[in-house]
C-alpha positions in Angstrom: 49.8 -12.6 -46.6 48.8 -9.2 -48.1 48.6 -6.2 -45.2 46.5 -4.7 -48.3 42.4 -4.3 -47.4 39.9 -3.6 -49.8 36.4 -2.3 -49.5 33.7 -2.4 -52.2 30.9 1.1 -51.9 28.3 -0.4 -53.8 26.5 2.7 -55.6 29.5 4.8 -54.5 27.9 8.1 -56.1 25.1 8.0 -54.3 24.7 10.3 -52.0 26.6 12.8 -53.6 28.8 13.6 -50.6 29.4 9.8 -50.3 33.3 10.4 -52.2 34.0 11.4 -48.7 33.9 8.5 -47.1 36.0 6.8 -50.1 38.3 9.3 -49.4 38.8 8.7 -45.9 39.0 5.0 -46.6 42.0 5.5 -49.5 43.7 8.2 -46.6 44.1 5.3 -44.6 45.6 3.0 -47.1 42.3 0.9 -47.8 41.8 0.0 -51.5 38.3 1.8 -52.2 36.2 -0.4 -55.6 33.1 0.9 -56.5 30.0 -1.2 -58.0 27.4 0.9 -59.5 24.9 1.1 -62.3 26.1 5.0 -63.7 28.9 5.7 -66.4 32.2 5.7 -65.3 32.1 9.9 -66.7 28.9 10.6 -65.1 31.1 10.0 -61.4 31.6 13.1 -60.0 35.7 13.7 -60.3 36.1 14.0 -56.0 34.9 10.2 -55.9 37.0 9.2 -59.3 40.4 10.1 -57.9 39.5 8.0 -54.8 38.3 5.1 -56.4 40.7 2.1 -57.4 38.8 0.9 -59.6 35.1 1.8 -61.0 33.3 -1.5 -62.1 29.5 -0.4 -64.1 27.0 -2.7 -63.9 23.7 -3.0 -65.4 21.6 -3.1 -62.8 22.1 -2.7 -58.6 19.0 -4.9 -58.6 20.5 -8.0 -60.5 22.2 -10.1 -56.9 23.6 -12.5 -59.6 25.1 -9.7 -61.8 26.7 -8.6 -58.3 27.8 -11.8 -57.1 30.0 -12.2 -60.3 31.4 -9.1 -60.2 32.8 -9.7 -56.9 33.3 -12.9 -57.6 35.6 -11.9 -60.5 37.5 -9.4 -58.0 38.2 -12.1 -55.9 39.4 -14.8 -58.6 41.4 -11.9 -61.0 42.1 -9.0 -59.0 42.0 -5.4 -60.2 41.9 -4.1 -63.7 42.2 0.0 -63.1 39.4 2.4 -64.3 37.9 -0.9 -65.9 34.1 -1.4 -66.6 32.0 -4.3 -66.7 31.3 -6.5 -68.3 
């Protein structure tokens, strides 16, 4: 079993300040994924170089859109810099 830990920041550019926390989280060997509804080049560069992996969705409202994106991290993995769908 993998020592490897991942966390998912849903909306991870919001609040703008929030690529802290990411940071914090990758420092400390934690795989940081975001989930959010804004283009992967509207991220602010401090949050993009601590994110894994940047996954766009259409809306944070849609559960179901949600549910399959984690659900596809958890059957397939990661796919770098990748957006969805």
């Amino acid at each position: 079993m993998s020592d490897i830990k991942n966390f998912i920041m849903i909306s991870p550019n919001f609040p703008m300040t929030y690529y802290k926390f990411a940071e914090a989280l990758k420092n400390r060997g934690i795989r940081v994924i975001g989930i959010g509804d804004a283009f992967v080049h509207e991220l602010d560069e401090n949050l993009t170089i601590n994110l894994e992996e940047y996954i766009q969705c259409y809306s944070l409202f849609d559960t179901h859109e949600l549910i399959n994106i984690v659900g596809h991290l958890q059957i397939y993995g990661q796919n770098t810099k990748r957006q969805y769908p």
